[in-house]
Each structure stands twice: as structure tokens, then as C-alpha cells.
N, CA, C and O atoms as a GROMACS GRO file, in nm:
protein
  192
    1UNK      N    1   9.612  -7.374  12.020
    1UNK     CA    2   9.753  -7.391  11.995
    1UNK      C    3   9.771  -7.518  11.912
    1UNK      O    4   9.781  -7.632  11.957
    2UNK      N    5   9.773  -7.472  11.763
    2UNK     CA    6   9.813  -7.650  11.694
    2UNK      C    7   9.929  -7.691  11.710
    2UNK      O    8   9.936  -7.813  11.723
    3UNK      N    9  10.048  -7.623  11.713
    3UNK     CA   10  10.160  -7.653  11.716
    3UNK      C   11  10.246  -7.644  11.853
    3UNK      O   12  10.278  -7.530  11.888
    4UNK      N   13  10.291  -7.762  11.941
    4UNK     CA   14  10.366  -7.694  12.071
    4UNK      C   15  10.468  -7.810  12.092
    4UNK      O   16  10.419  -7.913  12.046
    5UNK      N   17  10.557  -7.826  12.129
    5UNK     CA   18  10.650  -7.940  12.184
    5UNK      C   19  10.663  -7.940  12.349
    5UNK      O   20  10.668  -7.841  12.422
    6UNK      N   21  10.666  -8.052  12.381
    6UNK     CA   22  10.686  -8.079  12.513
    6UNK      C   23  10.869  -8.144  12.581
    6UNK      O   24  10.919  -8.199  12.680
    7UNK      N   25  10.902  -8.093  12.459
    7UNK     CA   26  11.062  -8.128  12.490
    7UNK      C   27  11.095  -8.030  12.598
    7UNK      O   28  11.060  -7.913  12.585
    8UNK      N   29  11.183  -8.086  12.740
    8UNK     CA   30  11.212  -7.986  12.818
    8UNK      C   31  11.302  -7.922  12.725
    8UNK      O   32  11.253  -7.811  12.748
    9UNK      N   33  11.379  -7.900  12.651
    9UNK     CA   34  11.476  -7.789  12.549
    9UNK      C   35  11.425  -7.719  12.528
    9UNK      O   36  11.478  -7.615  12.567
   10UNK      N   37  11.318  -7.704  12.472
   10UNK     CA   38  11.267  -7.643  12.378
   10UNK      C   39  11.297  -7.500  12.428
   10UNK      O   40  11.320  -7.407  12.350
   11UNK      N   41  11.295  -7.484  12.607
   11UNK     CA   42  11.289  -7.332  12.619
   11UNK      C   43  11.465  -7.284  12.589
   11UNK      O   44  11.518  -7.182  12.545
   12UNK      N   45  11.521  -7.433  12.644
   12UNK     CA   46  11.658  -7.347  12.532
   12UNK      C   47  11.728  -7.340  12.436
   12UNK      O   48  11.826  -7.266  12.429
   13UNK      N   49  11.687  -7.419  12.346
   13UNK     CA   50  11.659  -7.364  12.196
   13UNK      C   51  11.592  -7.287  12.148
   13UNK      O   52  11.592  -7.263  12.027
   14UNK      N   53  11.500  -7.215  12.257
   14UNK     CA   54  11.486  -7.089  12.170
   14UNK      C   55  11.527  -6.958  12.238
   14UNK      O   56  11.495  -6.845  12.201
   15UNK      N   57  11.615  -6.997  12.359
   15UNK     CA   58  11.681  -6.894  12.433
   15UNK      C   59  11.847  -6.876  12.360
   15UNK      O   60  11.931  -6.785  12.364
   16UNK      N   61  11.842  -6.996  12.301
   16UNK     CA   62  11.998  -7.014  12.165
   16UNK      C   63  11.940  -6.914  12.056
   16UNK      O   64  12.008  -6.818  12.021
   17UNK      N   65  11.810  -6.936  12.002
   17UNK     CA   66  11.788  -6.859  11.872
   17UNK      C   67  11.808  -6.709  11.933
   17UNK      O   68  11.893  -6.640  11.878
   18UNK      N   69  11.750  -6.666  12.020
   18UNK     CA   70  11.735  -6.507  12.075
   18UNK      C   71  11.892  -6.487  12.079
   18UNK      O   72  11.941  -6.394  12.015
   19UNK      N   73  11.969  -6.569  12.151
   19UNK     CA   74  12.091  -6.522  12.149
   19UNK      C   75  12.152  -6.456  11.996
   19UNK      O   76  12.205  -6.350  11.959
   20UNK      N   77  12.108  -6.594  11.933
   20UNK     CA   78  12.184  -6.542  11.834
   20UNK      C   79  12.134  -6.415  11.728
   20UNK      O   80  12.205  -6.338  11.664
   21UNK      N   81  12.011  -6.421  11.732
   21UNK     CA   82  11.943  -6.287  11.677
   21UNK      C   83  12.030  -6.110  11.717
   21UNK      O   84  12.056  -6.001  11.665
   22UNK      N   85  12.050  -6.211  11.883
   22UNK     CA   86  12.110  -6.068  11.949
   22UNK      C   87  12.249  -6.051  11.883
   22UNK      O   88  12.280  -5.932  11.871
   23UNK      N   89  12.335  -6.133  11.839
   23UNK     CA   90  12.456  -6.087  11.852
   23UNK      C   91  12.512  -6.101  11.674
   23UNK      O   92  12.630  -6.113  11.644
   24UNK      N   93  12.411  -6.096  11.586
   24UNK     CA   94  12.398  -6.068  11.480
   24UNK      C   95  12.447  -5.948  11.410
   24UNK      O   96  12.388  -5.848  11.448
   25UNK      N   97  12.548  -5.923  11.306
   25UNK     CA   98  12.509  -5.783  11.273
   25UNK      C   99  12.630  -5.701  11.337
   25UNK      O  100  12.720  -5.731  11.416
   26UNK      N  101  12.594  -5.584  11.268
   26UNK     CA  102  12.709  -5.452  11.338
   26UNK      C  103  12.682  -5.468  11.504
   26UNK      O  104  12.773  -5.476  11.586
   27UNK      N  105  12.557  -5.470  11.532
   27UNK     CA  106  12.567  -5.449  11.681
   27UNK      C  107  12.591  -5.596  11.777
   27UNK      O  108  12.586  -5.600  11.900
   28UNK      N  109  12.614  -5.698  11.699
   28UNK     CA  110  12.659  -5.813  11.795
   28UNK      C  111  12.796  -5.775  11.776
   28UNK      O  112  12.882  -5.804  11.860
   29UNK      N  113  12.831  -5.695  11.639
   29UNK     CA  114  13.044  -5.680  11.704
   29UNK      C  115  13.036  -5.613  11.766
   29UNK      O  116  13.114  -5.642  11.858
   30UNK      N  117  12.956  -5.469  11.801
   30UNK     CA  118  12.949  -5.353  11.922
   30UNK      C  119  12.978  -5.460  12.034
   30UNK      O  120  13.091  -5.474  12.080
   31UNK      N  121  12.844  -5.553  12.086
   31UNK     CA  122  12.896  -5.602  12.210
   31UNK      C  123  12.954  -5.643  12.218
   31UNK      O  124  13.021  -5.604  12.314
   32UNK      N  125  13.023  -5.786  12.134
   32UNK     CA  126  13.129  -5.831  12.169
   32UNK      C  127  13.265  -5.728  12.223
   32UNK      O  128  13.337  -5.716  12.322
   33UNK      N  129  13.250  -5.679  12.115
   33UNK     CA  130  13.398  -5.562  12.117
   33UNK      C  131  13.348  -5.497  12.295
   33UNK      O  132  13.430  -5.534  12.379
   34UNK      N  133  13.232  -5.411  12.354
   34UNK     CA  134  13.260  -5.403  12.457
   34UNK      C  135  13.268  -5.498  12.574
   34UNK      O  136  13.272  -5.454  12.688
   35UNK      N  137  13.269  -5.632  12.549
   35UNK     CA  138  13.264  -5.746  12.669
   35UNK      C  139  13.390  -5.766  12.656
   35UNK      O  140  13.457  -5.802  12.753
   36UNK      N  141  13.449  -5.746  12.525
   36UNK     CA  142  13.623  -5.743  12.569
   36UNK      C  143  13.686  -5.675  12.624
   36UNK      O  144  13.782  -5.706  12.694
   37UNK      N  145  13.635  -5.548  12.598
   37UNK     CA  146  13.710  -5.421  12.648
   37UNK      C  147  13.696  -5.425  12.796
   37UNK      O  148  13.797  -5.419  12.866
   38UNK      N  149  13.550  -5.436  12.859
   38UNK     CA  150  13.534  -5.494  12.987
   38UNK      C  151  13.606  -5.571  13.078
   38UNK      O  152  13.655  -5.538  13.186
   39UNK      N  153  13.604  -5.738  12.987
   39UNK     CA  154  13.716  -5.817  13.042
   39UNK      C  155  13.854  -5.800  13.033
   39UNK      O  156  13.917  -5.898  13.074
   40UNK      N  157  13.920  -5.706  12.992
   40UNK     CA  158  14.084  -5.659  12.944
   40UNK      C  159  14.080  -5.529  13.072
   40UNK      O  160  14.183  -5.510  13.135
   41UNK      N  161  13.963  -5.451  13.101
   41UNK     CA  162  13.993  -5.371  13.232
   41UNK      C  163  13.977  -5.428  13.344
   41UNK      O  164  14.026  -5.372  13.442
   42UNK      N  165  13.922  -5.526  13.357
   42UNK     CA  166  13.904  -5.626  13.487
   42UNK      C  167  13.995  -5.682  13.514
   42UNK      O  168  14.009  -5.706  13.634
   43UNK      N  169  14.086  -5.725  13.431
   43UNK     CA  170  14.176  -5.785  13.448
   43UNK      C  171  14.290  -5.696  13.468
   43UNK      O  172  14.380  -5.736  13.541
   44UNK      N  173  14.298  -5.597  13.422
   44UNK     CA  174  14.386  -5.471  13.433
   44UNK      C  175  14.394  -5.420  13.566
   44UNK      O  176  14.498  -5.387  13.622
   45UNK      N  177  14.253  -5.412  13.624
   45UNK     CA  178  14.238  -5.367  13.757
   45UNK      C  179  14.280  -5.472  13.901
   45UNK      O  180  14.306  -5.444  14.018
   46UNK      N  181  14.270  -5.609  13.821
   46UNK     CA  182  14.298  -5.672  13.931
   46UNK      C  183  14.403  -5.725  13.989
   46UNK      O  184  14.413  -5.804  14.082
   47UNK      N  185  14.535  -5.634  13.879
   47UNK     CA  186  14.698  -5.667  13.861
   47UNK      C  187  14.742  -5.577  13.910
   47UNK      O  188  14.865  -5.579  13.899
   48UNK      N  189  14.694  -5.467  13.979
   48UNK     CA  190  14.712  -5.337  14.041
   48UNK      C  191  14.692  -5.352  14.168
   48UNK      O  192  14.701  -5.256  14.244
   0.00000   0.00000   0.00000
């Protein structure tokens, strides 16, 4: 291994990069758009 860092971050900076890989793109608006739709029925359900 030539290259490694011992910064405790490091594991989340690269748990930031994955994020953002994930929510990249047509399919990061897919999820977003369903985590809203999600949170707008949760909230719908809990006014009932």
C-alpha cells in the first residue's frame, strides 16, 4: 500500500464522495423526488 492516510476523516470523506456519486444524475432526482414524496405522506398521515 504506497498511498494511505491516517486521518480519522478520511472514512468520511469518502463516505461524502459515495454520497455524492449516488445522488448524481437522472437517478439522484429519482431519489430525491421519492424522499419527498415520502416525507409529504408522512406528514399527511400524521395530520389524520
Amino acid at each position: 500500500m504506497l498511498h494511505a492516510s491516517t486521518s480519522p476523516f478520511y472514512p468520511l470523506f469518502a463516505a461524502l464522495d459515495v454520497n455524492a456519486k449516488i445522488h448524481e444524475g437522472e437517478s439522484g432526482r429519482r431519489l430525491w423526488a421519492e424522499c419527498v414524496a415520502l416525507g409529504i405522506e408522512a406528514r399527511q398521515s400524521d395530520h389524520r
